[in-house]
N, C-alpha and C positions, 0 to 999 in steps of 0.2 A: 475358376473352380470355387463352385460356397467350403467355407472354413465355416469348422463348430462351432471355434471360437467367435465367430464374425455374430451367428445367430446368436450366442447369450447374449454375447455386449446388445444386441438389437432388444433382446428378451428383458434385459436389468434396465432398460431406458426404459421400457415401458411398465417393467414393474414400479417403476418411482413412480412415474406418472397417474398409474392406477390406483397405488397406496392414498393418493395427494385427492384423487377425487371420491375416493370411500370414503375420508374423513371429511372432504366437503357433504359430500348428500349424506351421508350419516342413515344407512341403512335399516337401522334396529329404530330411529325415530318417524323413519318412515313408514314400517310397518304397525308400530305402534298407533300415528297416525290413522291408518288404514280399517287397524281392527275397531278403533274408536266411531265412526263414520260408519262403519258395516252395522255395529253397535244397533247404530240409530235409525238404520234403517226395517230393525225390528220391532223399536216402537210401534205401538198400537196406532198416533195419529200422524205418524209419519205422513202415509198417501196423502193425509187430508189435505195438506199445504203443499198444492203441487210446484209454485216457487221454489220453494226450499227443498222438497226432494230431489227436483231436477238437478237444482245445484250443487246438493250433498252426492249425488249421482256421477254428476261431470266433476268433481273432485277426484273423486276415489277412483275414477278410471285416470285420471289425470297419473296421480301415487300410484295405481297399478301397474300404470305405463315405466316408471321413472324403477321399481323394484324390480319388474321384468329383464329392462335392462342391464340393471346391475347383477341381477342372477346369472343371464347369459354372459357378460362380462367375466365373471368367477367361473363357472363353466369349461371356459375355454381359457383361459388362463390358468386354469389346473391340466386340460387335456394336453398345453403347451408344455409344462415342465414335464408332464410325463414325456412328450414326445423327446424333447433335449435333452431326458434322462436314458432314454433307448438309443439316442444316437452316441453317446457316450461309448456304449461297448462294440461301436463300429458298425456303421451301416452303407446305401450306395448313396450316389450323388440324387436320386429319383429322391429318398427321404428326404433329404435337406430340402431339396426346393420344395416341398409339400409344407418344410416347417417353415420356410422364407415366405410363402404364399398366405397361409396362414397367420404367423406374425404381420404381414403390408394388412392383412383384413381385421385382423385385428386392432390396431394402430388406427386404422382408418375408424372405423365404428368408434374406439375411445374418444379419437379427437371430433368425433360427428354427438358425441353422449358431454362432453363439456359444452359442445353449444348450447346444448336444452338446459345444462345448466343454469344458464345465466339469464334465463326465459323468466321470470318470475312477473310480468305482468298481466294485471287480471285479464285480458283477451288472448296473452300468449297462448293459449294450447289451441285458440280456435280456426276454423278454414280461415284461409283471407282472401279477399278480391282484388285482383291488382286491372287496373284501368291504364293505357299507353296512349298518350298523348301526341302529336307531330304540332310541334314548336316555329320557330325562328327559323326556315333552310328551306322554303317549298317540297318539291318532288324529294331532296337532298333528306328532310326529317320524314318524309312516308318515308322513305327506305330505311332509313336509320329507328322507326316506328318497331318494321319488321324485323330487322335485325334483334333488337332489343328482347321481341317478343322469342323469337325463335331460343335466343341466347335464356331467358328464364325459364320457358319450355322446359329445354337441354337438362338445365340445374333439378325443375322438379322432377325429371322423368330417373335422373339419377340418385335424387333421394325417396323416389318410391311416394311421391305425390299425384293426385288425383288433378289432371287439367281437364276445364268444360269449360268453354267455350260460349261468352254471353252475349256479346254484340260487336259487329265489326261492321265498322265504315271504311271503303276501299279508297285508297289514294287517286287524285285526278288521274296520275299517267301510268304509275307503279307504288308498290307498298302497299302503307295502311298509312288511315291518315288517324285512326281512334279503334279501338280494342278492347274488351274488357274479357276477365278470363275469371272462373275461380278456381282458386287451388285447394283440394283437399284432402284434410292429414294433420296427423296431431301435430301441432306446433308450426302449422306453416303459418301463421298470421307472425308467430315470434319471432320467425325466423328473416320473412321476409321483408317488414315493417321497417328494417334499417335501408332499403332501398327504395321507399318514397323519395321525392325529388325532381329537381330538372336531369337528366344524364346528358354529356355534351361530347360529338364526335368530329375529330378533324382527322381528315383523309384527303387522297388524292382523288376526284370525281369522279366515276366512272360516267358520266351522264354529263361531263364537259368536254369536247372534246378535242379544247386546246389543254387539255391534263391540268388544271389548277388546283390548287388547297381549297378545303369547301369547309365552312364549321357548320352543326347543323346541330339542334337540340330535339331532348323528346321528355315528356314529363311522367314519371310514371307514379300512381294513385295507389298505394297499397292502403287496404281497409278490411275488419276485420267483419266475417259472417257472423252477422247475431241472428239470432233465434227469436229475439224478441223483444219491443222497443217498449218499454210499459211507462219509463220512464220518462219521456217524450212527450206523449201522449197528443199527437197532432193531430188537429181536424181535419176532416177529410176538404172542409168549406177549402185550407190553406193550400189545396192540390190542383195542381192543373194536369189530366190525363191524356195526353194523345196516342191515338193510334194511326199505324201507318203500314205498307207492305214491305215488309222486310225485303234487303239486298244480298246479294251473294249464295254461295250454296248453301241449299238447304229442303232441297225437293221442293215438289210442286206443290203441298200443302203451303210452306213457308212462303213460298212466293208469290201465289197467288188470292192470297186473304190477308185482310189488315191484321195481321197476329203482333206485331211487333207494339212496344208501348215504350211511351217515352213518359216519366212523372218530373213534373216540377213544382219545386215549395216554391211558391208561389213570394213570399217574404223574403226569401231569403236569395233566391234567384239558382237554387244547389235542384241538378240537373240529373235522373239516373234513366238510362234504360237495359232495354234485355229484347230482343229477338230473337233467339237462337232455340224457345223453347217450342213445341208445337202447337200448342193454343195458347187464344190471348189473355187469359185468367194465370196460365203458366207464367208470362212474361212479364205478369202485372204482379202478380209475388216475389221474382225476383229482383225482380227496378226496385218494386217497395223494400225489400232487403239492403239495396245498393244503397237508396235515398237514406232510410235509416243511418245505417253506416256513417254515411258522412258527416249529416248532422250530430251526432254522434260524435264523432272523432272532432268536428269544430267546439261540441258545445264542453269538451274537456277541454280541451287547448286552451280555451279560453276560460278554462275556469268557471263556470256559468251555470246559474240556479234554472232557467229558464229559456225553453225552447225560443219564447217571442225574443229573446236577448243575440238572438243567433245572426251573424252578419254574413253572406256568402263571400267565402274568400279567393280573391282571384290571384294567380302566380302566374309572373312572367314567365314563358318558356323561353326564354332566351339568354343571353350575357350578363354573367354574375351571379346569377340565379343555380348555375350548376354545383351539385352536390360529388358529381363523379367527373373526369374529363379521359376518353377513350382516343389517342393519339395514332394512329396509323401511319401518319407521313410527318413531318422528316425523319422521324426514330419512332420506335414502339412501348409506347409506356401507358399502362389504364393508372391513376391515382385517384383515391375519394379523400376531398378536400375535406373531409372532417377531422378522419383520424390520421390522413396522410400517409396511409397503406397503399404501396404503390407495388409494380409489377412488369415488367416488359414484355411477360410472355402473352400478348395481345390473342394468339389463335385459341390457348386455352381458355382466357376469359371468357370468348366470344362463343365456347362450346359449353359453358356451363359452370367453368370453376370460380364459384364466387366466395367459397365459402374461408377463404382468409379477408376479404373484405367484410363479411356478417360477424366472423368472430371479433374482428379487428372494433366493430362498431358497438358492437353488444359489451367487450370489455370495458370500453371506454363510457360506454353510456351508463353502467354500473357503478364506474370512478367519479363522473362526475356530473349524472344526472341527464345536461343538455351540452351540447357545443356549436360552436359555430363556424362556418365555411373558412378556411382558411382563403389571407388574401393572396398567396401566392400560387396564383393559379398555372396551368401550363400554356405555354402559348403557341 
């Protein structure tokens, strides 16, 4: 039976907690912010410089978003002390659980509003592309391809993320052997960014059928949707464009015309395509979005003034190379060898719940910038 007592004590945790994140995001300089930026968009030559509107634009929804939240946060956190102020002079057991239901959604949303917290880089607010690789394990990593994908599906479809679906090449026997998807929603590049990598799973085979331990790897490519590569500025001479007839479902449009396009920089040997749209003008916009991307994502990494500076970088999908390791057999344990946030409850992982791994990696990458794989890995 719920105790009233049981709900405050649940209520004064999370009021600390709340108090501790108002005075992080700082409310009143956010709006400040906000009115500043609106400001400018009354400027008379504002339009003119459509660079800088755009991005004075996608700011202020960015601040929109981040005050919204903390409205609604205050909101209901006032409708909560009302509610535990009524239960006071005695009510059924039907209210409490309304106030218990209430507080778990509450809690949840709070601890989902520190993640975005700690989003503070410049592509965090934007969609991201995540690409799934089949590594080192044959038939063993297509499966483990699709699992993977199913398993981040799961995550965005629970945080109210947008999945579409860019190109997929099907596995020799079963799986997926490669996948690209884009996710979108404010902050899913921020969010998901911490799970680039090799991911590596041991289990018992279903696909042996003397029952052995199988390790199998799969690399997954998160990259951030840009809008627009100005900065770049690649010739189109450095492009190689193929088209081809898309595989798998997709109606008889997709299947039976070369729609699908495959772009490759030519220098650098960085590889993007897209199928899944209905013409091949479609699929040639989004490959050029992917290719972008990458280039992009190498030409910071490396520091680098110039796109000719670009080197295409190859990752082993295989041993040592993993950032996560998903353990099935002899015991149940998923750990990511970064921050060493580990877990036994392998069924929940695998349905979506990733997000003590994202906070675990986002805290840490705040502390102290970069890390590296730990060497004690699981075996």
């Amino acid at each position: 039976m719920l105790q009233l007592d049981d709900l405050k004590h649940q209520y004064n945790k999370i009021q600390a907690q709340l108090t501790e994140l108002n005075d992080y995001v700082d409310y009143k300089n956010l709006a400040s912010n906000f009115e500043k930026k609106e400001a400018q968009t009354f400027e008379n030559d504002f339009w003119g410089d459509k660079n800088n509107s755009k991005k004075i634009l996608s700011e202020m929804k960015i601040i929109k978003f981040k005050m919204d939240k903390c409205e609604n946060l205050k909101e209901r956190n006032v409708e909560l002390e009302i509610m535990l102020e009524i239960a006071k002079e005695g009510t059924d057991e039907s209210f409490l659980k309304e106030i218990e239901a209430k507080l778990i959604s509450f809690e949840k949303d709070l601890d989902s509003f520190k993640l975005e917290t700690l989003l503070t880089g410049e592509y965090d607010s934007r969609n991201a592309i995540l690409s799934f690789h089949a590594g080192a394990g044959g038939t063993e990593a297509e499966d483990w391809v699709q699992m993977l994908y199913r398993m981040y599906s799961m995550w965005c479809v629970d945080h109210k993320f947008k999945v579409k679906l860019l190109d997929c090449l099907d596995g020799s026997e079963c799986g997926i052997k490669s996948i690209s998807i884009l996710v979108s929603g404010t902050n899913a590049y921020g969010f998901l960014r911490s799970e680039m990598g090799v991911h590596r799973l041991i289990r018992i085979s279903p696909f042996d059928s003397s029952g052995r331990r199988h390790t199998s790897f799969a690399l997954l490519e998160v990259l951030p949707e840009l809008d627009e590569a100005i900065e770049l500025n690649i010739d189109e001479k450095e492009l190689r464009i193929d088209t081809f007839r898309a595989s798998g479902a997709g109606g008889q449009h997709v299947n039976k015309t070369e729609s699908a396009v495959r772009i490759t920089h030519i220098k650098t040997g960085v590889v993007a395509a897209c199928q899944n749209e209905r013409s091949q003008r479609q699929n040639k916009e989004v490959a050029m979005k992917i290719l972008l991307a990458k280039l992009m994502k190498i030409k910071e990494k490396e520091h680098l003034d110039h796109i000719e500076d670009i080197k295409g970088e190859q990752v082993e999908i295989a041993w040592g190379s993993q950032i996560r390791s998903y353990v099935f057999m002899p015991y149940t344990l998923v750990k990511d060898h970064r921050t060493g946030f580990e877990t036994g409850n392998v069924a929940a992982v695998m349905s979506g719940d990733l997000d003590g791994f994202i906070l675990a990696f986002l805290k840490k990458s705040a502390e102290v910038g970069t890390f590296e794989i730990e060497p004690d890995l699981c075996d």
